[in-house]
N, C-alpha and C positions, 0 to 999 in steps of 0.2 A: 461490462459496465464501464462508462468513461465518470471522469471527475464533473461534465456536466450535467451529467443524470440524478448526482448526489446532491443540488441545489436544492430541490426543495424538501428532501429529506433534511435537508443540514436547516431552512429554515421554518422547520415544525416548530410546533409548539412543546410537541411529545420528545419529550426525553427519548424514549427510545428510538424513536426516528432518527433524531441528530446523532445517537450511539449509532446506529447503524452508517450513519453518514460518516462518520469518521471511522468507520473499519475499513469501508467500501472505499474511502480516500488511501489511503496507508495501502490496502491492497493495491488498487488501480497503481499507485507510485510503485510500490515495490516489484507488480508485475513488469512493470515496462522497464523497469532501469536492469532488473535480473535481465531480460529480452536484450536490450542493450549491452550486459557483459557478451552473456552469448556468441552476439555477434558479431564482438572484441574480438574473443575465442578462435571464431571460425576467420579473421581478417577481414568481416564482411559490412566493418562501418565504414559509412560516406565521409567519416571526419575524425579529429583527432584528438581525444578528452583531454583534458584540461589537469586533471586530478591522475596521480597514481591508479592503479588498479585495487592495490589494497584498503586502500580510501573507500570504494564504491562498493568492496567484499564487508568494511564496513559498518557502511549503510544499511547493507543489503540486511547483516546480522542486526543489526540494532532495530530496524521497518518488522524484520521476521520475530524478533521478541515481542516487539511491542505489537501487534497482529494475535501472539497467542496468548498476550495478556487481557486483549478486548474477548478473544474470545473466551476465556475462562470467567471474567467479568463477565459475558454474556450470557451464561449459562447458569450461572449464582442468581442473576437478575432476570429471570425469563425474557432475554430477548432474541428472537430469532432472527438469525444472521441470511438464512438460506430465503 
């Protein structure tokens, strides 16, 4: 999923849509920016970050909390994520 597939989830009327919309944002960020360490990792970015490395580890940590807080909230509040 990209962040513009989550548009019209995010402007439901359904609460649970827009919960879903903002898991699927958080994911989508946090997939591509881990992708991007990675590639730090292996030498194989086109460019040169801005931020420390410990900075973006994080991110990573605080995106991966907040991720298993939706989904425990998700699961309390029947909403299905999949």
């Amino acid at each position: 999923m990209e962040l513009n597939e989550t548009v019209e989830l995010m402007n439901s009327a359904d609460y649970k849509d827009r919960f879903k919309a903002e898991y699927f944002q958080v994911k989508v960020r946090h997939d591509k920016l881990k992708a991007m360490c990675e590639k730090w990792d292996e030498g194989k970015l086109n460019f040169e970050p801005t931020c420390p490395r410990e900075i973006y580890d994080l991110q990573l940590d605080s995106m991966k909390k907040y991720m298993d807080v939706l989904v425990i909230r998700a699961k309390i509040e029947n909403v299905e994520l999949i």
